[in-house]
MIZASE-33771 format. One record per residue (C-alpha): x, y, z. Coordinates in steps of 0.02 Angstrom, whole numbers, plus 50000, padded with zeros to 5 digits. Layout:
residues N
XYZ ...
//
This chain:
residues 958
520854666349903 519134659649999 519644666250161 520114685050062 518464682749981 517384681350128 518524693950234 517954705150093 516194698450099 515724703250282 516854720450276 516924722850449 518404723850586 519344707450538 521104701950651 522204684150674 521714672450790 522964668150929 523604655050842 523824665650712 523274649750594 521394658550577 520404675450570 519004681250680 518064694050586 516884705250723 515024710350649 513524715750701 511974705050669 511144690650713 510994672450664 509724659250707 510854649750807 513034645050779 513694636950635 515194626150613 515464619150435 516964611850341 517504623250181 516764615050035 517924602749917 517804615749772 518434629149876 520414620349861 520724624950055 522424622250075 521964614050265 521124599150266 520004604850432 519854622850362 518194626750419 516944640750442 516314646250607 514804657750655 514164663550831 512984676350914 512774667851092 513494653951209 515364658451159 517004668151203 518224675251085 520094681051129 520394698651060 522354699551004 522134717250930 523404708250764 522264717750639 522134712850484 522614727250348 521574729750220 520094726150343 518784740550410 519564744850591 517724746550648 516344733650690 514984739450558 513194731650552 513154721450417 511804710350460 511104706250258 512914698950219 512784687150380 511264681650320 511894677850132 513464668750226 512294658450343 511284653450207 512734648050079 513224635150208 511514628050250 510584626850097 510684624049906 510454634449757 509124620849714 508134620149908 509024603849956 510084599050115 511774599350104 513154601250227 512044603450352 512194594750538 510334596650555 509364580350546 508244571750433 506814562450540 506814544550510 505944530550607 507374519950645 508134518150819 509884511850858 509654493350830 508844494850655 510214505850616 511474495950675 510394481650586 510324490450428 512054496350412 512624478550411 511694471050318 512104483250155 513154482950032 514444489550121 514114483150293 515834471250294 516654489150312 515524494950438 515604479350544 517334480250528 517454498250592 516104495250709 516444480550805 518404478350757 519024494950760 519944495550598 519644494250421 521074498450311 521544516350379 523054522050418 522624532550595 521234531450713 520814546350649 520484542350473 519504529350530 518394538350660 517664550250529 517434535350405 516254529250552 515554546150549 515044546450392 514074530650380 513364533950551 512744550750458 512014539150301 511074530050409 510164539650530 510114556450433 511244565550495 510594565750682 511964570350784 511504565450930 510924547450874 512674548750787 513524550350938 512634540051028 513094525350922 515024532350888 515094528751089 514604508451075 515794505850949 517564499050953 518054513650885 517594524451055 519254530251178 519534543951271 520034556051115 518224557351073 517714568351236 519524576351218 519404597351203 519624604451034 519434626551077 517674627451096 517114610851043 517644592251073 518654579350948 517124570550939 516004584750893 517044588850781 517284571750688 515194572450693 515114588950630 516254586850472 515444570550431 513864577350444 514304591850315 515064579550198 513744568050185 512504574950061 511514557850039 510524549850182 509494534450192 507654536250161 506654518550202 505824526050029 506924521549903 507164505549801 508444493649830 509474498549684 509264517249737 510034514349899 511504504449816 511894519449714 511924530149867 513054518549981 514104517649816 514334538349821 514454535950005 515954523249975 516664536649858 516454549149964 517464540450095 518624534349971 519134554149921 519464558850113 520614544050107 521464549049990 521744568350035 522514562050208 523524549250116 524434560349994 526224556650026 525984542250148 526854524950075 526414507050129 524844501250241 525014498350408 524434481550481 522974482050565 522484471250712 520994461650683 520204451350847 519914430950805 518174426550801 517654417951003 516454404251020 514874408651096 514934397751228 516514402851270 515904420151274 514874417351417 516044406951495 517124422151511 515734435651563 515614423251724 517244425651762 517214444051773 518824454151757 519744439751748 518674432851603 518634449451543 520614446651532 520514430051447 519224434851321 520514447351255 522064435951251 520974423451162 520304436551021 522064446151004 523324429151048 524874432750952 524454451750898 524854459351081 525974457051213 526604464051382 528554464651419 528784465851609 530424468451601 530174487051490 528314487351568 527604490451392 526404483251273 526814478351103 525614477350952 526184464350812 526494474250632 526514459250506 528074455850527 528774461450688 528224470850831 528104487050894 527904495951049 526264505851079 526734521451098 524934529151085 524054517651217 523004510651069 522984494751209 521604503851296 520554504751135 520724487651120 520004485551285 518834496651317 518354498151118 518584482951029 518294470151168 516754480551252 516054479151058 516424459851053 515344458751199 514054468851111 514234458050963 514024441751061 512384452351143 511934453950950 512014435950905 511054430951068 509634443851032 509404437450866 509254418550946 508034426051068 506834436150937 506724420650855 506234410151036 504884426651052 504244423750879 503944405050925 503214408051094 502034423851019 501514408350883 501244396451014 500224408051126 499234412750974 498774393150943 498444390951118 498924371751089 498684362851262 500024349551216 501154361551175 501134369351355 502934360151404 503654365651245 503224385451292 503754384451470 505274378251388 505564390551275 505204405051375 506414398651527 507614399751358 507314415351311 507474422351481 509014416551492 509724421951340 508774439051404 509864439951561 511464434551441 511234449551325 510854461951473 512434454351549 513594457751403 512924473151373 513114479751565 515064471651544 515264480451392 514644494751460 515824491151615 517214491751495 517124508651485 517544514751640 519424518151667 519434508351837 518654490251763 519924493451588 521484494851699 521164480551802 520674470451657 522314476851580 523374469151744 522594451251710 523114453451530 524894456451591 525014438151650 523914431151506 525104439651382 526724442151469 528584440251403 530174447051452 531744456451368 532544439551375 531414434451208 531694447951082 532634446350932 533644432450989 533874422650822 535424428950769 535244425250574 533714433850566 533574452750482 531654461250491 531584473450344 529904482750308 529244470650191 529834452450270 531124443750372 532684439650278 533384422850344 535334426550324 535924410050317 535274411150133 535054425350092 533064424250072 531604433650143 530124426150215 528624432150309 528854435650454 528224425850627 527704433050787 528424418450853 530224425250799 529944440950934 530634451250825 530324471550876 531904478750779 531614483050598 532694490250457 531694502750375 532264496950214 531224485750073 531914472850014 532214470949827 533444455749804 534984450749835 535654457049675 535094473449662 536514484249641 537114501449717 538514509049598 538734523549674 538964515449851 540134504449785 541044520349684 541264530149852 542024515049936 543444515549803 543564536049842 543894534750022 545064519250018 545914528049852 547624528849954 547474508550008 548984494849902 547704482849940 545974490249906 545204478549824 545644467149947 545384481850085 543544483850031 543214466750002 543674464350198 542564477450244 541134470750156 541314452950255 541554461350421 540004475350382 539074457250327 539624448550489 538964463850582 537064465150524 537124445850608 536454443850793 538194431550806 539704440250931 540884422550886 542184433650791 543004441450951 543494459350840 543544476250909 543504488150745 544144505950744 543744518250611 545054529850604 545414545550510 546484559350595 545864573450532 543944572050481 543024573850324 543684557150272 541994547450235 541824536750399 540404547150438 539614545650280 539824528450275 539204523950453 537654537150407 537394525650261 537164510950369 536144521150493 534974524550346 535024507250277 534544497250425 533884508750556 533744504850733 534754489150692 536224498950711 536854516350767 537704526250888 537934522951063 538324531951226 540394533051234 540014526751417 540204509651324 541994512951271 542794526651379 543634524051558 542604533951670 543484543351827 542254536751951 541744520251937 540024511851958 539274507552115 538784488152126 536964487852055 536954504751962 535764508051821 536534503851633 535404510351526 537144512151392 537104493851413 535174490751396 535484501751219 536404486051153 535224474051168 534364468450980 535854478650910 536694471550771 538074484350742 538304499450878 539674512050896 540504527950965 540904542950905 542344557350910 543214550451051 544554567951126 546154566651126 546964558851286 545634546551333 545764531051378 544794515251319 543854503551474 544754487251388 543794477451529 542004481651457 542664479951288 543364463351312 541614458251404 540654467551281 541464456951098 541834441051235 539864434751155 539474432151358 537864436051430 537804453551479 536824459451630 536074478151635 534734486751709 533624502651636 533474518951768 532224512351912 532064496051822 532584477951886 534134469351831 534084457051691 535144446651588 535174446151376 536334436351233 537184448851130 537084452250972 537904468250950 539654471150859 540494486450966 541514499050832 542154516550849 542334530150741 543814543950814 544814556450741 545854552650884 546604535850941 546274530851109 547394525251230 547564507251277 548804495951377 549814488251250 550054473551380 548454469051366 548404454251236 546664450251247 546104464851187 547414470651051 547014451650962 545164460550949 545844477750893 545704478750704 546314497550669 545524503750496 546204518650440 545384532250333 546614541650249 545604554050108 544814567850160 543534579350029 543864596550072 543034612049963 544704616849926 545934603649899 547864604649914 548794590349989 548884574449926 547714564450003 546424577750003 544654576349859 543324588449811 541774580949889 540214574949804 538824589549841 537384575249805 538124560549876 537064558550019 535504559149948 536304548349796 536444535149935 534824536750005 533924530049834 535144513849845 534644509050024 533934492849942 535484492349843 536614492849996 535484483250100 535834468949967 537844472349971 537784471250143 536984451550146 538154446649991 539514449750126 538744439550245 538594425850121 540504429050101 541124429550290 540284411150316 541134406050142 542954413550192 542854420950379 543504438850422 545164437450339 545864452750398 547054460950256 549024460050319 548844483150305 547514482350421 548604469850528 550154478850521 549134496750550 548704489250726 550254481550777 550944500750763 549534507150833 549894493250981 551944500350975 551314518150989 550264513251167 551744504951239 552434517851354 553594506951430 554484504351261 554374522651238 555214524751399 556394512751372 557054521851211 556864538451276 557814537251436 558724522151461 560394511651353 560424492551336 561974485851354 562644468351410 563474473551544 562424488851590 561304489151743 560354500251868 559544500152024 557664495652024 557204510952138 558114521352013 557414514351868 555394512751934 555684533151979 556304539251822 554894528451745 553694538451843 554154555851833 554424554151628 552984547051627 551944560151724 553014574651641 552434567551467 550334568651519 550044552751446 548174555751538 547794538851684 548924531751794 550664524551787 551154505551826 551494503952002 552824498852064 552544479152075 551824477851881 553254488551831 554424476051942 553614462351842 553584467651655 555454474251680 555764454451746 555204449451570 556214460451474 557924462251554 558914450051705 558514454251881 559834451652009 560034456052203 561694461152237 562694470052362 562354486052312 560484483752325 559234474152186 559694479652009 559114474851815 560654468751743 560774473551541 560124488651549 560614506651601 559634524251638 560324538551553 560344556551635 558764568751602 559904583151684 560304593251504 561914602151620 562584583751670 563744575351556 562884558051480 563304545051405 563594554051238 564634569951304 566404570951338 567284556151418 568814546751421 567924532351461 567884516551346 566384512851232 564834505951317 565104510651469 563814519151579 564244534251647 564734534051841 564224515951841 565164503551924 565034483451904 564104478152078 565044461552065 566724469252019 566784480052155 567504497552091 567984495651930 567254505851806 565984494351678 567134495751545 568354487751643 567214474051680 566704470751506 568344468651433 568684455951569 566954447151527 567374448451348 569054441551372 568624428851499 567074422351403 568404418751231 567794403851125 566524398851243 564664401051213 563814413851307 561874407751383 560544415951451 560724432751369 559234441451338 558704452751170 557424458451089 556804448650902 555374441450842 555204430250677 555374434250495 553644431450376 553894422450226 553634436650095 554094452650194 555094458050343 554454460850498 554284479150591 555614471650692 556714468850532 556374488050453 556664499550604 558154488750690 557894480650900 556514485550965 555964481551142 554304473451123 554334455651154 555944448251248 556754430151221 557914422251279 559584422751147 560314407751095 561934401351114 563324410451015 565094405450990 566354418151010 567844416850915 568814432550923 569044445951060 568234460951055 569994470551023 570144459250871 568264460450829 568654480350821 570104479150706 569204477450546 570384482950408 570184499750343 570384504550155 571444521250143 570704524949972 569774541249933 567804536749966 566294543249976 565524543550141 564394529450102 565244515349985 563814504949901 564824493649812 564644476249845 565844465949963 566094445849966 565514442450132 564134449150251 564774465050353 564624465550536 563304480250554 564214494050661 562604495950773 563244492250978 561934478650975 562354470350861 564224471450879 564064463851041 562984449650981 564584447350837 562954443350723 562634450050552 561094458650499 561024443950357 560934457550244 562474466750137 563094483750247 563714497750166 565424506150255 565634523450298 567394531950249 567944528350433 567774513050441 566054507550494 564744499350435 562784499950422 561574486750351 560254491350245 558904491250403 559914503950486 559254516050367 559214531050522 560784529550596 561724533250407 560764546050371 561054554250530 562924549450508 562904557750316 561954572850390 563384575550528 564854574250394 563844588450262 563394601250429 565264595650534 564234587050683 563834601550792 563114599050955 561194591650958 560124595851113 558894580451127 558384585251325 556824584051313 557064566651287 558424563751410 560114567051289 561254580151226 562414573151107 564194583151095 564764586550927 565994577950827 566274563450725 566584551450849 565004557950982 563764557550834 564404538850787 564484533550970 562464539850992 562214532250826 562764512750888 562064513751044 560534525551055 559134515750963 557904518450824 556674529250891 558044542450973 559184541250814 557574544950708 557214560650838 559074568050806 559034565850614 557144576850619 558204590950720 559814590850607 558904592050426 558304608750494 560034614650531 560694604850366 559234615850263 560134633550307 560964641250195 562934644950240 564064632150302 564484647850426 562564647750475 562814629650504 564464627550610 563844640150737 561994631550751 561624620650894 560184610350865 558964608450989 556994605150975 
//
């Protein structure tokens, strides 16, 4: 409404400025000379610097042609409105100045100012703006015009005198002479200080008078404060230089740059510092420190220490008045004994003469860009540290208002001693300050979890571990959630929000296998990242890549680590970091790798809030959640240390889900055991040729795109030596125990036609028999080896828990870990072995009901073994019989009898199975969990049509 009100008041051609942030308004007139006043208080300008300009001479203006409507689209003459306008802003209904820059003559040069102004009421501000550069206020800016103002108090608003005093103080940097349009910052700050200030000193009034103006000057202040400080929280520490000897004063203006150097480590030790490793200064902020982002180190220099000088000058010029007084009293008595004592005193007050021109030439010196940047390379030594030092106490945590010692959960003040220079931004309230609806979304996203209570109350040590500088819990955590919008994010955001630059994301380059490697000395700036981390991760890994186990392992090993920023110099730190990820997609790692999967801890996000919710697992999100969490950041903060009281108390003491989660996370990344199951048979008395083997290895596994490289030949030579008997025979270096099955879909297998005997291989002959088919040869074994124990076998088991069985135990052999298998007694040849009585009875195809003894499981395995499962088997209506682990292979087998076993096309994994009963129950023994659990997925979809004719004519392929 002002601005409308005097667009409407001049009524001439008005447009936007370039900006487009003000209005130029063209008129023609005159005015006794330009104007530049701040919109009055009253007025409610929405801009704090809203202002009003007026010029006839000396200036430019940018026509932009953006007219204003409403606005005359002529320049008319409307010279008596200029001069009501002019006058509004210069003078008073009442004849007094106000607002006005124009000075009030008073006889008082700059030292009696400076005299005066400190020795008022109010003159522990002023000195403290003055000489120290701070006072309180949250910006240099704020504190500039607070300056300003008193500088307008006491000299009467004489700009010039003003500015001439502005430029002595500590206050003074290279922002005052910066360009503001037509004008300069300084000017400016002048200006608007000058218009605000509608009291000035007059040597005239009583003492109590004055008071009452410095009071309304304090106010005065006090209300610009407070306008720039709407919405700000907290007070920012402000650096305040220790108070110097005299003596050692001059000691240092002897010494010249150099003393210039130690004068300012000695009046700012333990408030500023220089790392040469990051070449940057720090400034300390009560509790930790902070890198100077704005160069406020020159201010200090050129500003603060130039005005020390002048303050020592001060001191000395009062010391010498006082020697002039004497000498002017002696000289007056004309005393001839006293002639020593004047020569005396005026050799003294000489020298304090050339002392004060001295510092006041070096704080003039100060200055001058050239004498402040050398000082500032002396102050690098005097001041110096490295990235070695910071935040290197590990049970440390620097919140806004303290340091919270995490060994007891206490905060403390904090030290600059503890090099602390990353902060959480969060205050701290208490360790039991609660966060409800934190702790409510935690049971949300782990709604699907047996165990979560236990789940969460894992997560909260491990979270409370992380916000630690310690790395002695070797544990590689994976957040994982398939499909998104399963909370991970939320939650990690949470943390980001609780405890800042304490923790967040990093570049993948820490996780991720990279094509090209690293030349030897390359810049690691992903690695500098980590340093004064407590918990750091990566995010939305793609599908196919592959994890760089090596930097992991080195990266969670607690080692030193050794980085170097772009074009800076190698250097060593401690780490403090915890590594995590956060994927929808699970990376690939070698499951050989031991190291690395006994740091793997896979924790798996299952819920996911969707708008419109259908499956299960899916929840309607919370709208307000975020911002819900944001108000219990002190809350959380607190959750997060009563977990870190709990970790020392119990350790990590990972859940057995999230154990069990990894170990099939580790199954799923073993492609040899995927291989193994795909494309070859285990049998006793199987074998192939290494060559063989090692190529089929590497063509499945280059036709399945796994993404990186195979094994080579050598690794795969040595992990096959662990698993299966390697022999050199005539017919070339085999793997005895083991045989490869055909990928050729038009080739009969092992599961097609054949007259041959069960287990055999097909076209495979026994290398030490010489011709004889395999079956041959293990009926001679078999009879040969009768009632004598066989040693040195080799299978596939690991141990039973105590309370439930193993993954082993559930989903039959597996190939993950080979032993070597104890001795067993054979008793019976495997014709007698096979002639288990069969009941002629009418039966279902599955009989449940219970039989004395344990059954001998009709998986090929374990028939050859002549072991039980331990467990009671149930028998199908021909005569076989299937523990209760073998949970696949009947259902496939009970499938097959309801569709009549047609033919199943499993190429793509190497097999076609031939129908019939006695195919299906062959592929059934001998093919192995995984495959068996492939063919039953392909026959329910034939066993869901809906004729029997439908069904006999199907074959099932993928």
């Amino acid at each position: 409404p002002w601005a409308w009100s005097l667009i409407e008041h001049v009524a001439s051609y008005a447009e936007y400025s370039p900006s487009g942030e003000g209005v130029h308004i063209w008129v023609r007139g005159t005015i006794p000379k330009g104007l530049k006043r701040a919109i009055p208080s009253e007025w409610n300008a929405l801009q704090g610097n809203a202002a009003l300009e007026m010029y006839c001479e000396g200036r430019y203006f940018t026509v932009t042609g953006n007219h204003i409507e409403g606005t005359p689209t002529t320049i008319e003459d409307r010279q008596d409105a200029l001069n009501a306008l002019y006058q509004s802003f210069t003078v008073q209904a009442s004849g007094k100045r106000t607002a006005s820059p124009d000075a009030t003559p008073l006889p008082l040069d700059d030292a009696l100012v400076l005299k005066k102004a400190e020795a008022a009421s109010n003159g522990g501000k002023f000195r403290a703006l003055f000489y120290q550069g701070s006072a309180g206020y949250t910006s240099g800016s704020e504190a500039d015009f607070a300056l300003c103002l008193m500088l307008a108090f006491w000299t009467g608003r004489d700009t010039a005198q003003m500015d001439r005093l502005f430029r002595r103080s500590a206050l003074y940097r290279e922002k005052w002479d910066s360009a503001r349009s037509a004008s300069t910052y300084g000017q400016d700050t002048i200006l608007k200080a000058a218009a605000l200030c509608d009291v000035v000193y007059d040597p005239r009034q009583n003492q109590s008078q004055l008071e009452r103006d410095i009071d309304h000057l304090l106010e005065r202040i006090a209300q610009q404060q407070g306008k720039v400080n709407t919405g700000r929280k907290g007070k920012p520490y402000q650096l305040k230089p220790k108070e110097v000897e005299g003596s050692k004063v001059l000691a240092y203006l002897d010494e010249n740059e150099y003393g210039d150097a130690r004068f300012f480590a000695d009046a700012f030790a333990g408030q500023v510092c220089y790392d040469h490793d990051d070449k940057e200064w720090y400034l300390w902020q009560g509790h930790y420190w902070k890198r100077d982002a704005n160069g406020r180190i020159r201010q200090l220099v050129a500003g603060v220490l130039g005005t020390l000088y002048l303050k020592a000058a001060a001191d000395l010029n009062t010391t010498q008045a006082e020697i002039e007084l004497q000498i002017q009293t002696l000289e007056r008595e004309k005393a001839q004994d006293d002639g020593a004592r004047l020569n005396s005193l005026k050799g003294k007050a000489k020298i304090l003469a050339a002392h004060v021109e001295g510092l006041q030439t070096r704080a003039k010196g100060l200055r001058t860009a050239k004498r402040m940047n050398n000082v500032l390379t002396f102050v690098q030594s005097e001041m110096g540290t490295n990235a070695e030092r910071w935040d290197t106490d590990p049970w440390l945590l620097a919140v806004q208002n303290g340091v919270i010692d995490l060994h007891t959960g206490e905060g403390r003040e904090g030290n600059p001693e503890d090099y602390i220079r990353t902060v959480a931004p969060t205050e701290w309230t208490g360790l039991e300050t609660p966060c409800p609806r934190f702790e409510q979304f935690l049971q949300e996203i782990f709604e699907d979890k047996p165990d979560r209570e236990a789940f969460i109350a894992f997560l909260q040590r491990l979270l409370g571990y992380g916000i630690t500088g310690l790395t002695t819990q070797h544990i590689f955590p994976i957040f994982y959630g398939e499909e998104g919008r399963n909370g991970k994010d939320t939650l990690l955001a949470t943390l980001k929000g609780t405890l800042g630059p304490q923790v967040g994301a990093v570049s993948n380059d820490v996780f991720l296998a990279q094509d090209k490697s690293r030349s030897s000395g390359a810049a690691t700036p992903h690695l500098c990242d980590l340093q004064g981390k407590r918990l750091v991760w990566g995010s939305e890994t793609k599908e196919g890549d592959r994890l760089n186990i090596a930097q992991i392992k080195h990266l969670t090993g607690g080692g030193e680590i050794s980085a170097r920023k772009l074009h800076g110099h190698q250097y060593a730190f401690a780490p403090t970091h915890k590594l995590l990820l956060m994927t929808n997609y699970k990376p690939h790692a070698d499951a050989r790798d031991k190291a690395f999967w006994s740091r793997a801890c896979l924790i798996e996000f299952g819920i996911r809030f969707v708008d419109d919710p259908h499956a299960s697992n899916e929840r309607i999100p919370d709208k307000n959640l975020k911002e819900t969490l944001k108000e219990e950041r002190s809350g959380i903060l607190a959750w997060l240390i009563r977990g870190c009281l709990t970790w020392q108390e119990q350790g990590l003491d990972v859940p057995a889900s999230v154990q069990l989660a990894t170990d099939n996370y580790r199954d799923e990344e073993d492609k040899l055991l995927l291989f193994l199951q795909e494309c070859c048979v285990v049998a006793e008395k199987a074998y192939v040729k290494a060559q063989a083997l090692y190529t089929a290895y590497h063509t499945w596994y280059e036709s399945n795109q796994f993404g990186g490289r195979s094994m080579n030949g050598k690794l795969f030579g040595d992990e096959m030596g662990k698993r299966f008997q390697k022999k050199h025979t005539k017919a070339g270096r085999i793997y005895q125990g083991i045989g490869l099955l055909s990928n050729d879909p038009n080739q009969e297998t092992l599961f097609s036609d054949s007259d041959e005997g069960e287990g055999s291989v097909k076209g495979a002959t026994d290398p030490e028999n010489g011709d004889k088919p395999t079956s041959e040869a293990i009926l001679e074994e078999r009879q040969e080896t009768k009632g004598e124990g066989c040693e040195g076998l080799r299978h596939v088991f690991s141990q039973n828990k105590e309370k439930e069985p193993s993954r082993e135990q559930k989903h039959g052999l597996t190939l993950h870990t080979l032993h070597p298998l104890p001795t067993v007694t054979i008793n019976e040849t495997a014709s007698e072995a096979d002639a288990t009585p069969v009941s002629q009875e009418e039966r279902p195809f599955t009989d449940p009901s219970p039989f004395p003894d344990p059954q001998q499981c009709t998986t090929e395995w374990e028939e050859r073994k002549k072991t039980a499962h331990q467990a009671d088997a149930t028998r199908l209506s021909a005569g076989y019989w299937w523990c209760e682990q073998c949970t696949p292979q009947r259902e496939l087998m009970e499938l097959g009898e309801r569709i009549n076993y047609p033919k199943i096309d499993l190429s793509s994994h190497g097999f076609i199975v031939s129908p019939g009963q006695k195919k299906w129950l062959r592929f059934a023994r001998e093919a192995g969990y995984a495959l068996v659990t492939h063919a039953v997925e392909k026959t329910k979809l034939v066993d869901e049509r809906e004729t029997p004719s439908e069904r006999e004519s199907d074959t099932l392929r993928p």
